[in-house]
C-alpha positions as CSV (number, residue, x, y, z in Angstrom):
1,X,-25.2,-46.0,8.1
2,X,-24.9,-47.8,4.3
3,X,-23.1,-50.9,3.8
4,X,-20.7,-51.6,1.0
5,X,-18.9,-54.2,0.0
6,X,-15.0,-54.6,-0.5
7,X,-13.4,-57.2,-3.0
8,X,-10.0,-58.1,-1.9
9,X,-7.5,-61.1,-3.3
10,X,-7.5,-64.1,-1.2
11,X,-4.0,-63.6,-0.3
12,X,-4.8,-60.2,1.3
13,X,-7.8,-61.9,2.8
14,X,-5.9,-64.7,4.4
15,X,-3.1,-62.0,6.2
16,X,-6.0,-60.2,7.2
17,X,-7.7,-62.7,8.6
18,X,-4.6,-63.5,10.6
19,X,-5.1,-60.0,12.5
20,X,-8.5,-60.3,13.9
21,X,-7.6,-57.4,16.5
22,X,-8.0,-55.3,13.9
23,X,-11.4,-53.7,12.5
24,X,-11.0,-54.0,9.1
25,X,-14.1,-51.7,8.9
26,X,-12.5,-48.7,10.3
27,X,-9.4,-49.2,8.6
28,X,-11.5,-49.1,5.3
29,X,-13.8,-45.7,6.7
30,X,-10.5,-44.1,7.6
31,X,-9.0,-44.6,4.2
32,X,-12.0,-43.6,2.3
33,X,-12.3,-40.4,4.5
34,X,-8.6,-39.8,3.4
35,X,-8.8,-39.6,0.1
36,X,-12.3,-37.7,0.1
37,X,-10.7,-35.4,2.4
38,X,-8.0,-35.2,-0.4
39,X,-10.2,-34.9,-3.1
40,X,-12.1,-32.2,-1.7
41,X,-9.1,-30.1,-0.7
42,X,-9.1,-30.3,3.3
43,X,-5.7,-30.5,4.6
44,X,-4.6,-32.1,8.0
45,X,-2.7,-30.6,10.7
46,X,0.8,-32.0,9.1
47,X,-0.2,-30.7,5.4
48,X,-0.8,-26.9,7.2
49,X,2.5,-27.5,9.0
50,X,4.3,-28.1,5.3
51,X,2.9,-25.3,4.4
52,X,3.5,-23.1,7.0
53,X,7.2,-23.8,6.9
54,X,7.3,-23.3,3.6
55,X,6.4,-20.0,3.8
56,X,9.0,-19.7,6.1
57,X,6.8,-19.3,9.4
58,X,8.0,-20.8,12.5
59,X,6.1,-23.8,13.4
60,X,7.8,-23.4,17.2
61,X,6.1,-20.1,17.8
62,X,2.8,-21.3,16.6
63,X,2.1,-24.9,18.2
64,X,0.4,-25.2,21.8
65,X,0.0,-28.3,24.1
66,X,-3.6,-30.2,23.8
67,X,-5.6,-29.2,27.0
68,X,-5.1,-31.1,30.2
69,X,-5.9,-35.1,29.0
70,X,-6.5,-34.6,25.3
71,X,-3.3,-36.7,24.6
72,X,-4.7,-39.4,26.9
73,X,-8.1,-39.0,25.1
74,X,-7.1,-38.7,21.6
75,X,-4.7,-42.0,22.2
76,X,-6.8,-43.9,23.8
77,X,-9.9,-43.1,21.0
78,X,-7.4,-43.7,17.9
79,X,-6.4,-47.3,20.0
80,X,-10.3,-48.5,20.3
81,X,-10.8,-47.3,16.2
82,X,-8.1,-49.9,15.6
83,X,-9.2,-52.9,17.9
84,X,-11.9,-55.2,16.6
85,X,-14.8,-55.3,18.8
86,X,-16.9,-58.7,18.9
């Protein structure tokens, strides 16, 4: 994995610095990810959604529940991206 390095204003840096339970280095990899996901075109789920209802396709007849524990999963795996670990 590469290291880069982020410049931000010292004010930003201080209210940052007041959340410590949050890693600052995920929030920056999920951001870049965005917009290169952006960049390159790929849409998420709520993008297709949009677009599906604009087309006028029902979004009702379409959408199925996760499998047994994804929910749990999924929550539990975008919590521990968000908490600092030390």
């Amino acid at each position: 994995m590469q290291v880069i390095t982020v410049k931000v204003p010292d004010e930003l840096y201080e209210k940052m610095k007041a959340h410590k339970e949050i890693n600052w280095s995920e929030v920056i990899r999920q951001a870049i990810e965005k917009k290169i996901n952006e960049l390159e075109n790929v849409r998420n789920g709520e993008d297709l959604i949009r677009e599906l209802e604009r087309l006028g396709i029902r979004v009702e007849e379409i959408l199925a529940e996760p499998p047994q524990g994804e929910r749990k999963f999924q929550e539990e795996l975008r919590r521990k991206s968000m908490t600092r670990t030390y």
